[in-house]
Each structure stands twice: as C-alpha cells, then as structure tokens.
C-alpha positions in Angstrom: 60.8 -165.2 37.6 59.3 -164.2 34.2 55.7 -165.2 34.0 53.5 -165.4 30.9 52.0 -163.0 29.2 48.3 -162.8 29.2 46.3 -163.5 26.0 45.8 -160.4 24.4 41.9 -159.1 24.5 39.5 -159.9 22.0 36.0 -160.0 21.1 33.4 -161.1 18.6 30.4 -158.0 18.3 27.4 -158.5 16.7 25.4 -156.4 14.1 23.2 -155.2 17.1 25.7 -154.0 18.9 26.6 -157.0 21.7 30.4 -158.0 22.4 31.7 -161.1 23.6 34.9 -161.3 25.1 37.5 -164.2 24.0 40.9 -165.3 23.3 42.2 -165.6 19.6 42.8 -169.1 18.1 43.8 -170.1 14.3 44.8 -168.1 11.9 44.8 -164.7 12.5 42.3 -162.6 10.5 42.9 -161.6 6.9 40.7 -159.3 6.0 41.2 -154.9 6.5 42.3 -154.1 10.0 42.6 -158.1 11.3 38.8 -158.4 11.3 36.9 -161.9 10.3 33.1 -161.2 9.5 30.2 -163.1 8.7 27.1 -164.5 9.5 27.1 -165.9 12.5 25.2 -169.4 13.4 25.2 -171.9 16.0 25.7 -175.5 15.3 24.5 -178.2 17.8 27.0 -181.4 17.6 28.6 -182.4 19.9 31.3 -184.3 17.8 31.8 -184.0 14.4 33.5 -180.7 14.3 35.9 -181.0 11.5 33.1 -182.5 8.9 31.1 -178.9 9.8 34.2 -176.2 9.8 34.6 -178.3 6.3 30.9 -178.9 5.1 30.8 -176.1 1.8 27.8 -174.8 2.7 28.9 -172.7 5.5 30.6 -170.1 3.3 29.6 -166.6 4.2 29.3 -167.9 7.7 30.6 -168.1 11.2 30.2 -171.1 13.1 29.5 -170.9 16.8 29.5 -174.3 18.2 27.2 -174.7 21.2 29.0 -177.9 22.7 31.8 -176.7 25.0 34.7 -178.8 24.5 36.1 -178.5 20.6 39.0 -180.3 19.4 39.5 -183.0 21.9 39.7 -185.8 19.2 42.1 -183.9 16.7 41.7 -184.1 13.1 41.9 -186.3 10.6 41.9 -186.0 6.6 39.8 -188.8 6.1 36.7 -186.5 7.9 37.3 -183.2 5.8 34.4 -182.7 3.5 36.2 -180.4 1.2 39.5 -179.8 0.0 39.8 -176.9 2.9 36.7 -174.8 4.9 35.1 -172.1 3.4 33.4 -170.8 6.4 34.5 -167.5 7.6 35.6 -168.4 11.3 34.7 -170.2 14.4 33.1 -169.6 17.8 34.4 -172.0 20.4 33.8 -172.2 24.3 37.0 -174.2 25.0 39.7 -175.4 22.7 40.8 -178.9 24.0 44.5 -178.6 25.2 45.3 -182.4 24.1 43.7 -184.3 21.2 43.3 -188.0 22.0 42.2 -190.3 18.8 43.3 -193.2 17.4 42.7 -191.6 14.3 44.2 -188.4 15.2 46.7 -187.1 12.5 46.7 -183.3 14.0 45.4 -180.3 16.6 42.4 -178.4 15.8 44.2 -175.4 16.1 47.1 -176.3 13.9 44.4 -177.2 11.0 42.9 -174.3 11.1 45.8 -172.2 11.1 47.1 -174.3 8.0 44.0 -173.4 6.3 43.9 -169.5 7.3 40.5 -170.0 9.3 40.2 -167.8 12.2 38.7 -168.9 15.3 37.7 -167.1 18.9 37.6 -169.2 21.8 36.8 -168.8 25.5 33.4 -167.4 24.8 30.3 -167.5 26.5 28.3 -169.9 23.8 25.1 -170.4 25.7 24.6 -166.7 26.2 25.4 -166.4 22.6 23.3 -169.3 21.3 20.1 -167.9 23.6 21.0 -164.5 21.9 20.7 -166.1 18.5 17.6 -168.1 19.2 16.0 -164.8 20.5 17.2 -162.7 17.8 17.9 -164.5 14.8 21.1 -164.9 12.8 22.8 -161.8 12.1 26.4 -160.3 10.6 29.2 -160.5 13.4 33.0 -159.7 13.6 35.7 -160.6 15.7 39.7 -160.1 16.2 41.7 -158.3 18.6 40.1 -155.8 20.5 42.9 -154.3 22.9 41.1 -150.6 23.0 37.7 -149.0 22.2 39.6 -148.0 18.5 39.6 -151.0 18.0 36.0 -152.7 19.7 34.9 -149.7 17.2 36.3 -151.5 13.7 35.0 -154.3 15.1 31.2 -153.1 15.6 31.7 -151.1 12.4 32.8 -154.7 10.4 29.3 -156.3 12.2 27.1 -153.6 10.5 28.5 -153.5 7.4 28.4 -157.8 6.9 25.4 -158.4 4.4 24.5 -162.1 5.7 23.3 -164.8 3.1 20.5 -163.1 1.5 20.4 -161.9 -2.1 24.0 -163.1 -1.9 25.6 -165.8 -4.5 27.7 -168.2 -2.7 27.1 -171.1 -4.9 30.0 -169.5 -7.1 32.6 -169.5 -4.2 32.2 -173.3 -3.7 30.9 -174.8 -6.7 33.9 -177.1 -8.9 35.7 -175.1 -11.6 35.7 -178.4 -14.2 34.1 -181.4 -13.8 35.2 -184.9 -12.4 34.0 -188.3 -11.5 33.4 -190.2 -8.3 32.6 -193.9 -8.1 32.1 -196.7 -9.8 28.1 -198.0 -9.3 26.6 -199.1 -12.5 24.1 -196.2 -12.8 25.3 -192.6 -14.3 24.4 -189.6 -12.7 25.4 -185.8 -13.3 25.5 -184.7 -10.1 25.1 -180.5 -9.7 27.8 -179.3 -7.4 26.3 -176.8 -5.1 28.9 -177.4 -2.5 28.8 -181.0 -2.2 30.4 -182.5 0.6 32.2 -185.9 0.2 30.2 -187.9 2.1 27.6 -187.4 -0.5 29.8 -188.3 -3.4 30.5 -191.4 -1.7 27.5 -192.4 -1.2 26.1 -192.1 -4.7 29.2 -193.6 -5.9 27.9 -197.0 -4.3 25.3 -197.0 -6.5 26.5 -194.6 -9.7 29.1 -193.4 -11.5 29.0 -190.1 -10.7 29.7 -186.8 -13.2 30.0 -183.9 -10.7 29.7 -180.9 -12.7 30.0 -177.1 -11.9 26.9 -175.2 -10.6 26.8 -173.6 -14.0 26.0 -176.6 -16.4 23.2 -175.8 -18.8 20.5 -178.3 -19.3 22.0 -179.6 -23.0 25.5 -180.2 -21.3 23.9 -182.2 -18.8 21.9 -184.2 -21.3 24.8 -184.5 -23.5 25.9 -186.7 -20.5 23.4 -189.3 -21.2 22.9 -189.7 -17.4 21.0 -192.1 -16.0 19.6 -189.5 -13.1 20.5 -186.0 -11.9 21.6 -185.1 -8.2 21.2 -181.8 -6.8 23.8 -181.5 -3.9 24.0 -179.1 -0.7 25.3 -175.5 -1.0 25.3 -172.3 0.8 23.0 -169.5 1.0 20.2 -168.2 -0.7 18.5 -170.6 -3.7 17.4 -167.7 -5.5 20.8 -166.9 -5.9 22.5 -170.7 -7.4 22.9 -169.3 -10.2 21.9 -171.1 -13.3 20.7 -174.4 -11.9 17.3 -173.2 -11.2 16.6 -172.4 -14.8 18.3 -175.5 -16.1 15.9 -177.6 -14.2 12.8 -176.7 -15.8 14.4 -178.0 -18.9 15.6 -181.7 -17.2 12.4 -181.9 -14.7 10.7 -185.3 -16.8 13.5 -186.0 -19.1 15.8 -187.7 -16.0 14.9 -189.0 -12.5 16.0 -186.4 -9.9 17.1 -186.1 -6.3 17.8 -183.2 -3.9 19.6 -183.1 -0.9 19.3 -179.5 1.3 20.2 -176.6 -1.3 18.8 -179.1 -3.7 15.7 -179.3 -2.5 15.6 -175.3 -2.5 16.3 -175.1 -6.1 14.0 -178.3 -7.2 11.2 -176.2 -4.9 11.5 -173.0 -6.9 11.9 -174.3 -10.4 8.7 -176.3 -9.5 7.3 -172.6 -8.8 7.5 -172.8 -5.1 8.7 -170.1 -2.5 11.7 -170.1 -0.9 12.1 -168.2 2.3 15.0 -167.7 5.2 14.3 -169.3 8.8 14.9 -167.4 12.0 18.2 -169.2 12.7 18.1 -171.7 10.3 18.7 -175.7 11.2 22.2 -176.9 12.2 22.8 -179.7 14.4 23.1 -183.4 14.3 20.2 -184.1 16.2 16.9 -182.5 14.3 13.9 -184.9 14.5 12.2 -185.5 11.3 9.0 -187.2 10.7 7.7 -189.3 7.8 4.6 -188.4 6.5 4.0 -191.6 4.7 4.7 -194.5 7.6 5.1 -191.7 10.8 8.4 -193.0 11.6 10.7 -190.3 13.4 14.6 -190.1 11.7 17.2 -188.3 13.6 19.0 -186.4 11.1 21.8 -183.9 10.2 20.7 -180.7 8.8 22.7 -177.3 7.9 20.6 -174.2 6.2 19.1 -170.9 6.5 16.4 -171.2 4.0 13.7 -173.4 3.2 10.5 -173.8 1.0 7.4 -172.7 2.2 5.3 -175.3 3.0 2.0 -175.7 0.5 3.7 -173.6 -2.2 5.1 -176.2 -4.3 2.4 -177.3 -6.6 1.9 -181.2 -7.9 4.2 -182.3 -5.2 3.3 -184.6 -2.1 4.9 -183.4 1.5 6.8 -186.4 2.4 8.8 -185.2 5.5 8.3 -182.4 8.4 11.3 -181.5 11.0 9.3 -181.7 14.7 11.5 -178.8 16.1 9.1 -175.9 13.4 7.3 -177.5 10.9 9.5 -176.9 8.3 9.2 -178.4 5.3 11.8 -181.5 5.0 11.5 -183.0 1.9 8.7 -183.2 -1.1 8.0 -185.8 -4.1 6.5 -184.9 -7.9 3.4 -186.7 -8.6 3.6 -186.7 -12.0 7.4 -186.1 -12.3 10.0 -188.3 -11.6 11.8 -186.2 -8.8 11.9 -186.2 -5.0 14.1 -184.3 -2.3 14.6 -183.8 1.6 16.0 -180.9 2.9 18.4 -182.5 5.5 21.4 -184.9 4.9 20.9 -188.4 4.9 24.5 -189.2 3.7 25.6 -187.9 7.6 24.8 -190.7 10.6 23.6 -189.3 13.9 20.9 -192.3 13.7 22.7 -193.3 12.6 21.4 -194.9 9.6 18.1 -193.9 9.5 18.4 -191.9 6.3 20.2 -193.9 4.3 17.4 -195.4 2.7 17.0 -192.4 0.3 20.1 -193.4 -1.8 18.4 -196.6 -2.5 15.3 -194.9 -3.7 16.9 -192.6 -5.5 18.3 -195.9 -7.2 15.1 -197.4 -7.7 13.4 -194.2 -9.1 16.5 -194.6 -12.1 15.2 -198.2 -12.4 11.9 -197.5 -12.1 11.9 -194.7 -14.6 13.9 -196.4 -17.4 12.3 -200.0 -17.4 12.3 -200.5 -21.2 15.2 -199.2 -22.1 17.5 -201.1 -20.2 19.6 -204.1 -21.0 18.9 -205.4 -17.0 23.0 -205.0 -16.3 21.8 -201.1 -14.9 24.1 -199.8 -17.6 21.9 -197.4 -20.0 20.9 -198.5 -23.3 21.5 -194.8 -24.7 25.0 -194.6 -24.7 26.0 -198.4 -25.5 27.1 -199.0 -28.4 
C-alpha cells in the first residue's frame, strides 16, 4: 500500500543565524532560488487574519501570527483591506484543515496561493515570538530547505534583507490616480499612505472622500477645495513617505487635519518632531491605550515599527499613551487645527471604543469653518 509522501523540509532562518523548521503553505516563493524575505514581526490577534495579511502597511514584512490556529473561519472578500496583500509572507503555527463560516467564500490557503503570498506553517511561534520580543525585529527568509545548500541560501537571504529603515514603502502601496469613496456631506483629500478600507469607510460616513496618491503636492490638494485633510496608515519608515511630509508644512492651518498611524508619523515630523523605530514595534488587537484628558483605557488595534518620540513635538498636547511602553499614541496642535493617534480606531476589538475620533475629526471641519458655511456642511468655497 502506497503511503504519502512526507512534506518536504523547510525552514524560516533569521538574520542572526536561528532556523525554524516548518512545512510550506501558499504560494511557493518567487523571488531568486524559491526564497521569500522580509522583516519579520509578530501579530497578536487572535481572529482577524485576513484584514492583517491584507492591511498595506505590512509591505516589506513577514507576519508571524502568535495565535495557533489560522484559517479556521476561511475568507471572505468583504474583509480584504486591499485589493491583494502586500506583505512578504506568513508565519503560521497551524493551518486549519476545514474553514467553517457562514461567511466563508474560500480556504486560507487557496487565497493566498491566488494572490502569490507565501506562507510557512507548523512552526514553533512562541519560541519565535519570545525570540522577537528578546531581540527585536529583524530580516528573515524562508522556503524549502531539503540540504545545508540550501539552509545556506536561506541564511545568506536573512543577512542580506535591509528591514524597514531608510526604506520607501509608501511608493509600493500608495494609489497610482486618485478616486472617491463615500458620500458624507464634508470633503476631504485623504493622503493614501496605504489606507486600508475600513478607513475609507469610515470617513465616507461623514465625507466625501478624494483619496489621492502619496505624492500630491500641497497646491493639488488645495485645488481640491477640501473641507479637511486625512493622513492614512502606511508602511515603514515616515522619514521615507516621500513627499507628504513637506506638503504638510504648506496645508498645516489652511485645512483641519487628522492622522491615523503612519499619519501621525508624518504630521509629528513636519511639526519638527522625531521619529524613531520601536524594539518590535506594536501589532495586535488588543494594545491598551490611555486617555490623557478623561483617563479612560481604549482597547485598540495597532500595526507599526516606528513612532514619535515622546516631548519632541513642539505646540502639541499628548492626548494618548499605549500602557504596554509608553509610547506616544496620539497628539493635538494647540494653535493648529490638527490632531492624530497612532493606532486604528476604524478596527473594533473594543469594540467601539475608538470610534469617537471620526466624529471629532468632523467637528474640528465644523468647528474650523463656522463662518463660511451655508449650515447644509457643504463648503461655501466651491458652491457656486
């Protein structure tokens, strides 16, 4: 009797030399010699899988998820947050064997075949998270590793993966021409950094929203006649968004503005603040966040490997801290009509507890342009 075949070896090493053994799942790896490479970083959710392998802001990146069991609800297109991932791989304990949703339109596996992500499963993730934690995030590969040749191109791809600093990633994600979402009665031109969909849903409750490549100068924007200006999330390092930075110093008091993650990082260093990259960076659906203004504790979604240095943003008031480091979570102008927070309050692990932010960003608009307004919320500036 013919039995199967054993899965053939692989492994996932790291830039400091340490392997990980596991079985291959997705597609299999495009780059020279079947190797995928990136980043890697752990993410803490326990469901939710699809929106992260599909959240933009993972590009350059290798997901390890540290919940065991991936894949047991399937996939469906109505939780993709972009038309396909961008991250480089993923790093699964177990693949779920059957998918059992309601809302199930496909396999985990299958998906991520279709879209030409790699993926390594069957590895130890709590010895690789605790590695992580200890060490910090670092370059990885992984792909078939039948031989030492071949554990060699594997350690050799680790070494030479350059991570997320100094490197632009904005320009791998961000829109190539712009479009519009919703139908709200304010206008905003929102900055596409890597926006995910939930975002553009949200502010399309309450704007009609121009998102626009990463790109856009300052006059373009303004040519918009927009009612506010949204800074989306993104991947990687802020000093390296290209354009955006320097566009802000020109819009900062001419048009309410709100950040969200990446977009707090670029609000921070046009304001001449310092950006800098955390140990492992925050990713997880379950980061506690505190209020500075009434102390109350949100629950929050986060995903990045920088941050603003707390105290270096000047003429700004700290408004929120995360409780796991004492990073800095979000920031207001005093004198300029702009706020951000560095995690995601269009996400719902509260799950609602950030939602609140949308409506302020909505009353900053009001706030901001009493005067000029004809009370309907459309803008007076481009009626006719």
């Amino acid at each position: 009797m013919n039995q199967p075949s054993a899965p053939a070896r692989s492994a996932l090493v790291l830039t400091d030399g340490t392997v990980f053994e596991g079985e291959m799942i997705g597609a299999p790896p495009t780059a020279s010699g079947g190797v995928a490479s990136g980043e890697v970083v752990f993410n803490t959710v326990m469901t939710g899988y699809q929106e992260v392998i599909t959240d933009p802001s993972y590009a350059g990146q290798i997901i390890a998820f540290t919940y065991p069991h991936i894949g047991n609800y399937g996939i469906t297109a109505a939780d993709a947050e972009s038309s396909r991932p961008f991250c480089r791989g993923v790093i699964i304990r177990d693949l779920a064997r059957r998918r059992s949703n309601w809302r199930s339109e496909g396999d985990l596996n299958s998906y991520l075949v279709r879209h030409g992500v790699a993926g390594i499963a069957g590895v130890d993730t709590r010895r690789l998270t605790r590695h992580v934690r200890d060490y910090g995030a670092m370059g990885g590969a992984f792909g078939p590793a039948p031989n030492d040749d071949a554990l060699e191109r594997l350690a050799a791809a680790a070494r030479a993966e350059p991570g997320t600093a100094g490197v632009d990633l904005v320009s791998e994600v961000t829109t190539a021409e712009p479009y519009t979402a919703g139908d709200g009665p304010w206008r905003v031109v929102a900055y596409d950094l890597g926006i995910k969909r939930a975002i553009a849903t949200k502010l399309g409750r309450i704007a009609t929203v121009d998102i626009v490549p990463a790109g856009t100068t300052a006059a373009e924007v303004l040519a918009r006649e927009p009612d506010g200006i949204f800074l989306s999330n993104g991947p990687g390092d802020p000093q390296m968004a290209g354009g955006v930075t320097t566009a802000l110093r020109d819009l900062l008091g001419e048009v309410p503005i709100f950040g969200i993650c990446l977009g707090q990082q670029v609000l921070g260093l046009a304001l001449g603040g310092r950006s800098y990259k955390l140990p492992f960076g925050h990713h997880g659906g379950n980061v506690p966040v505190r209020d500075e203004a009434t102390g109350r504790i949100e629950i929050t979604s986060q995903n990045h490997n920088f941050a603003i240095e707390s105290g270096s943003v000047p003429g700004v008031d700290e408004t929120h801290v995360c409780l796991n480091d004492g990073a800095l979570e979000g920031f207001a102008c005093r004198d300029l009509p702009a706020f951000c927070v560095q995690y995601h309050p269009e996400a719902s692990p509260g799950p609602h507890d950030s939602h609140y932010l949308f409506d302020r960003f909505a009353d900053l608009m009001s706030t901001f342009w009493v005067g000029t307004r004809n009370g309907s919320g459309s803008s007076l500036r481009g009626s006719s």
